[in-house]
C-alpha positions, 0 to 999 in steps of 0.5 A: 500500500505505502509503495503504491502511494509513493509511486501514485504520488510521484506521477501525480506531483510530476503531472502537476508541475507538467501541466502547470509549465504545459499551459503556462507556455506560449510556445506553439509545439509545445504539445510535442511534449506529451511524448515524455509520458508515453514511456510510462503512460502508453495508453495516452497514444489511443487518447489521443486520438479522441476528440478532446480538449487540451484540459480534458486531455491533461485531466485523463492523463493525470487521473488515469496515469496516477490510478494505474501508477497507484494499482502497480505500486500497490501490486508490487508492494504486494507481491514483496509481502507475500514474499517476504511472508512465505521466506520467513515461513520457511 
């Protein structure tokens, strides 16, 4: 659980700080940085693709990629219990 929320909070503290230079910019490529998520989050590829706002966008991406973020954390802190637990049963 604690890793899950470690994991889950650093992608949610980066979206924030990204979203918040994202839209503060001027620069009119700046949607080209949307690709530095795609290695952790390579769903957002498909989203994309929908017709939605510059906002909606940066909302699904920072909900859903701090939810899959959590699950995964949360599952790999499981499974090291789980574990630990049968190695110490032995």
């Amino acid at each position: 659980m604690l890793l899950g929320i470690i994991v889950g909070g650093a992608h949610l503290s980066f979206c924030l700080l990204f979203f918040a230079f994202y839209f503060a910019s001027a620069d009119p490529q700046k949607s080209m940085a949307f690709s530095l998520f795609v290695p952790f989050d390579p769903w957002i590829v498909p989203l994309s693709r929908l017709p939605i706002t510059e906002v909606g966008f940066a909302a699904a991406v920072t909900i859903l990629g701090t939810a899959q973020w959590w699950a995964v954390g949360h599952l790999v802190g499981t499974g090291f219990r789980w574990i630990i637990e049968r190695l110490r049963r032995s």
